[in-house]
N, C-alpha and C positions, 0 to 999 in steps of 0.2 A: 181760334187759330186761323190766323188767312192761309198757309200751308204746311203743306209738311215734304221733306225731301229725301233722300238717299245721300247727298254729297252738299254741307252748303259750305262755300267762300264764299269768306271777307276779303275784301277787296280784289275791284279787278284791273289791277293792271297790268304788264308786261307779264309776271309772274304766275297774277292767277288766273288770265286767259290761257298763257298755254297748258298750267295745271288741267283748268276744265275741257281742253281741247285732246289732253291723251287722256284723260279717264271718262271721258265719252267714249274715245275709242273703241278703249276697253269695255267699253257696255258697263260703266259705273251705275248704272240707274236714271235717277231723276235728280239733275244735280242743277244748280244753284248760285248765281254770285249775288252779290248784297255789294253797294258802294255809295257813297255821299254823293259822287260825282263821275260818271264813266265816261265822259267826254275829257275825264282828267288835265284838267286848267292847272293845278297846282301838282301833277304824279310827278313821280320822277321817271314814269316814262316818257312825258310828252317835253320835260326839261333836258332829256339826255340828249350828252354829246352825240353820241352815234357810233364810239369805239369798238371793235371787235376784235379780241385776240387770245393766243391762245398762250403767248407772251408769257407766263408764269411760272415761280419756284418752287409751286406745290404740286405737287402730282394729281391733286382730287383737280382741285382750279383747273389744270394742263387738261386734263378730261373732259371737266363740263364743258367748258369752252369750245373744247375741239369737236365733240359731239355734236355742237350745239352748230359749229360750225358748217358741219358734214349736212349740216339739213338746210343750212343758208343756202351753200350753192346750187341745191336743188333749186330753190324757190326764187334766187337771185332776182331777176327778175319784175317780183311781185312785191320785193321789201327794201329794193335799190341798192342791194351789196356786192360792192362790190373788192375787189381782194388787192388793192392800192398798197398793201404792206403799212408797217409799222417800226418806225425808224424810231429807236430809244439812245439817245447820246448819253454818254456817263463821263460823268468827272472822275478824276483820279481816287473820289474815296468810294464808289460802285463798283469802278469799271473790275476791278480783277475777281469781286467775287459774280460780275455779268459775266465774267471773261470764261470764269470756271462753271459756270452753267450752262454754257451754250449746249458740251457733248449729252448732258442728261439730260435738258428740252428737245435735242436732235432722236435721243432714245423713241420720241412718239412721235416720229416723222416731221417733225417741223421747220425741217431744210432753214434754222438759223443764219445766218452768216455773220460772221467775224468780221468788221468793219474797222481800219486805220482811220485817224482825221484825217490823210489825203483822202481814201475813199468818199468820205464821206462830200465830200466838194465835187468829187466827179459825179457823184449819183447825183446831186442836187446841189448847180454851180450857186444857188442865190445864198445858200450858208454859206457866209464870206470869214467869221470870225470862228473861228477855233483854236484858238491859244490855249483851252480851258480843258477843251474836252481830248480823254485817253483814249475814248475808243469805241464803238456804237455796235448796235444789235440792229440788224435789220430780216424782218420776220416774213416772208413773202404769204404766208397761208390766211394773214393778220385783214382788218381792211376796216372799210367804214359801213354802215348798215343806217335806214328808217325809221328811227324805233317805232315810230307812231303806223308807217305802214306795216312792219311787223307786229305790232299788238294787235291792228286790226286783222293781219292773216289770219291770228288766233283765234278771234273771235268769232269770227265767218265762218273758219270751219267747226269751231265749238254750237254754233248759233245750229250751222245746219245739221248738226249731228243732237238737238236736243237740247241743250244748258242755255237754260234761260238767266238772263240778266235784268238784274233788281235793280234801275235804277232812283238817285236820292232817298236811297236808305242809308240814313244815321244808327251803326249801332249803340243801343243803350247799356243795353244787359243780357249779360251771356248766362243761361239759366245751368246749375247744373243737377244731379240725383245719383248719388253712389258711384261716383268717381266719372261719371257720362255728363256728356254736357246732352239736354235733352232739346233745349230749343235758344230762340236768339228771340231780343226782343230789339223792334228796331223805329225809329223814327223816321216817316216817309214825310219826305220835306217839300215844301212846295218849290218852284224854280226860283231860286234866288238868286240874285245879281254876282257879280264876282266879290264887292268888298265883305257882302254877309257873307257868302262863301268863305272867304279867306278867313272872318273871323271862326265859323262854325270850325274849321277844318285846324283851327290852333288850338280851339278850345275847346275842342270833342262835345259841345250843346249843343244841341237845336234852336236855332231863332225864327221868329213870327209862325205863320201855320205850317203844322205839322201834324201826322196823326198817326197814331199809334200801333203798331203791327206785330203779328208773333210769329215767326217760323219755326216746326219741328224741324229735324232731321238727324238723322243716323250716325252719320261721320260731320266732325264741323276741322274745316284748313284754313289756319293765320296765314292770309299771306297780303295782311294790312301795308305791305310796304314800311314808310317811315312814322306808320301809326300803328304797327304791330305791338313795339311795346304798353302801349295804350288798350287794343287787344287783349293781349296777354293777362294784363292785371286783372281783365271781367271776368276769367278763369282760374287769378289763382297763382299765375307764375310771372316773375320778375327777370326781365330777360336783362342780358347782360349787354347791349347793344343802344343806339340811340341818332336821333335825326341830326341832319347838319348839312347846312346851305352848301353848298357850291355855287359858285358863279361863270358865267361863260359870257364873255362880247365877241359880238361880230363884228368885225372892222374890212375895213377896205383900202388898197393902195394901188395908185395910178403904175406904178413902179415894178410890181411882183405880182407874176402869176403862178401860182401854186399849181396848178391844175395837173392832172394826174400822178399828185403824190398823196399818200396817205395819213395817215397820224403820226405826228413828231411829236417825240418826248423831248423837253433839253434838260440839260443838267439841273436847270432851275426849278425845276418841278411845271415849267410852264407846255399843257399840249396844245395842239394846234393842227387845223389841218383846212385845206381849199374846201368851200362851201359857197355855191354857185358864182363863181365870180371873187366872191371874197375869201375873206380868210376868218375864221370859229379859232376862237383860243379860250383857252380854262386856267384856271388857276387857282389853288384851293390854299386858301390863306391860313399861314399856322395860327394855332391856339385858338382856331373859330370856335368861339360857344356853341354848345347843343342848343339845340330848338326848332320850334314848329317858325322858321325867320324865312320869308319869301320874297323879302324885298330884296331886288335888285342896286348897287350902289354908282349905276352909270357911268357915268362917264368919267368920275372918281378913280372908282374901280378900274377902268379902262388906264386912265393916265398915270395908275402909280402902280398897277402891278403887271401891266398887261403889255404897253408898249413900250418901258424899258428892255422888258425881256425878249422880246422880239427884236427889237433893233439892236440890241446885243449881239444874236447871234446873225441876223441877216441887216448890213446898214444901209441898205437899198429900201429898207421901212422907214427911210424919213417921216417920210407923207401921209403916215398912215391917218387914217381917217375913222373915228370911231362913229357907226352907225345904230347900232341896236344893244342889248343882251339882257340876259334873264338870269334868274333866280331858280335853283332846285333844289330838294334833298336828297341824300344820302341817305340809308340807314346802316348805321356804322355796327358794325360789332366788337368786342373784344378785342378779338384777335384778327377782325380784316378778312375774316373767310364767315357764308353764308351760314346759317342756320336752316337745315332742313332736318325731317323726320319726324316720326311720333312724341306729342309731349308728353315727357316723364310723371307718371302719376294721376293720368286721364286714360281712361279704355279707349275714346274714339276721337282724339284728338291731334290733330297734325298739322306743320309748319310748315312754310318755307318764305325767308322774310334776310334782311340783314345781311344783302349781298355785298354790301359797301361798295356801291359804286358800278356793278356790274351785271346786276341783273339781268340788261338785256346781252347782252353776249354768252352768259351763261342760261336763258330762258327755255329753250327746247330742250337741251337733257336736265333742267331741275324739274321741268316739268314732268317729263317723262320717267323721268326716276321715281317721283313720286306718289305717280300715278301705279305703277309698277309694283312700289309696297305698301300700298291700299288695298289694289286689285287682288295681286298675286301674291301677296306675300312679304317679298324680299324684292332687292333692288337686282335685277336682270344686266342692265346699260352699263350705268354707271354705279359704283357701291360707292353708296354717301355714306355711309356709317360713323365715315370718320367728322361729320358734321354733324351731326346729332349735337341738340342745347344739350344733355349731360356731357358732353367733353369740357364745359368750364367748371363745373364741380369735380371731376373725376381727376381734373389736374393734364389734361392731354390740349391741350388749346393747339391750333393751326395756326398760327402768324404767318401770314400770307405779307411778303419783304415788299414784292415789285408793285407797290399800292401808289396811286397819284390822287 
């Protein structure tokens, strides 16, 4: 056995560096991450928008979020967040039940506001077309964040508190004995290029040298990302959740400068927001297949879904100009709200994975939360209970509505 641990995670990215960074805190022990790739080429941390809010219809979501946020503006600074707000415009078939949720998002202080389409032109003269839209949310506590300087906060202070990181470990096989998972067996890969990368990482094998590794440890935490339920299965459980691309272009226009607004929703499902100079727009195309799919569709992508919808609402985007964009995943669940807690029918087994789309906004209280019912017991912060994978057998699912 090359070691043995107190705490190991599978994967480290947004999620399982801040995990390993409050249960060091905590004085977790000797803890542990295991990853393919922790310079993450293909995470969906290093592919995220950058979205931050607390924006939501569920009360668990309205919490981690906010939590998560309450630790941003400390750090502001170090992870580049900053609180631009988030402007969500709604067509006549949202806008009244956004309309009727503002007073119970205002319940957890989040100074909402109730936005007319004329508002919405005087906050930000360059939205010229509104024929469409009833009525907008504009969220002030909301903003944009780093993810990638954020992950690494995580890890710096997880690093200097002890939790070492296993990098180009492929796991193989999750070992178990009497309902204990007792060790991981992993394939430590040699540096491969990004395309072998790309294949290892769709098709969970190891290509060319590699060599063979085993880790004890005590407590083992899924928090594989969009390869949790790949995870899952070396233990035994079938999660209800699954990967799926997102795409984002970065474009440019000699004509519009965005600069000091934050994230716009439109009606169209299309968000968007200033990124240095330009402008980052997403768009999450219906009926996309699940899968391990990283290809980018350029400029394609760009011209049929990206700047119609733009120029729709702002026609000062003539000119736009497609420059860059990429490829990420999602891991999607069920019902649109994360997966955390102990898994059902394992003594020392725990999650947290299948944030669809939010992980990093929600990352410092999942993580802390976490860590909290390992450590101590029970959830202190925040009570995730109501996220627990038995809520889709039990018949309780979370559908979390305001998802893009």
């Amino acid at each position: 056995m090359k070691g043995r641990y107190d705490i190991l995670l599978i994967g480290g990215g947004i999620i399982g560096s801040s995990i390993a960074m409050s249960l060091a805190d905590k004085k977790g022990g000797k803890i542990a991450i295991l990853d393919p790739d922790l310079s993450g080429i293909y995470s969906s941390s290093e592919n995220n928008a950058g979205g931050v809010r607390a924006t939501w219809w569920d009360e668990v979501n309205i919490n981690l979020s906010l939590h998560s946020i309450k630790f941003f503006e400390k750090i502001a600074e170090d992870v580049g967040f900053r609180q631009d707000g988030y402007l969500w415009l709604h067509g006549s078939d949202t806008w009244r039940k956004a309309e009727t949720m503002i007073a119970f998002q205002n319940r957890f202080g989040l100074n909402i506001e109730d936005l007319s389409p004329a508002d919405i032109t005087k906050r930000i003269p360059e939205i010229d077309n509104i024929s469409d839209i009833a009525g907008a949310t504009f969220s002030p506590m909301d903003g944009l964040i780093n993810p990638n300087l954020l992950r690494n906060y995580y890890r710096k202070i997880a690093a200097e508190r002890g939790v070492e990181f296993l990098d180009r470990m492929l796991v193989k096989r999750i070992i178990l004995m009497d309902k204990r998972v007792i060790g991981v067996e992993c394939a430590r890969l040699a540096e491969p290029d990004e395309n072998i990368l790309e294949e290892i990482l769709k098709s969970g094998r190891p290509y060319g040298h590699y060599t063979n590794e085993m880790y004890g440890c005590n407590i083992l935490i899924n928090t594989g990302g969009a390869w949790a339920p790949e995870i899952a299965r070396m233990y035994g459980s079938d999660l209800p959740s699954h990967p799926l691309r997102r795409q984002v272009s970065v474009t440019h226009s000699p004509d519009v400068d965005l600069s000091g607004c934050g994230m716009i929703v439109d009606t169209s499902g299309l968000y968007f927001h200033p990124e240095a100079g330009n402008i980052l727009a997403g768009y999450s195309i219906p009926n996309e297949p699940p899968g391990y799919n990283f290809k980018y569709d350029g400029y394609d992508f760009f011209l049929k879904e990206i700047w119609p919808r733009l120029y729709n609402r702002i026609s000062r985007l003539e000119r736009l100009r497609h420059i860059r964009g990429w490829a990420g995943l999602y891991e999607v669940s069920k019902d649109k709200s994360a997966i955390i807690g102990r898994v059902s029918g394992l003594d020392n087994v725990y999650e947290a994975h299948s944030f669809s789309g939010r992980g990093v906004m929600q990352s410092y209280a999942a993580g802390l939360a976490l860590a909290e019912l390992i450590i101590d017991g029970r959830y202190l912060t925040v009570d995730l209970t109501p996220l627990s994978g038995n809520r889709f057998k039990e018949g309780r699912e979370m559908p979390e509505v305001l998802h893009i």
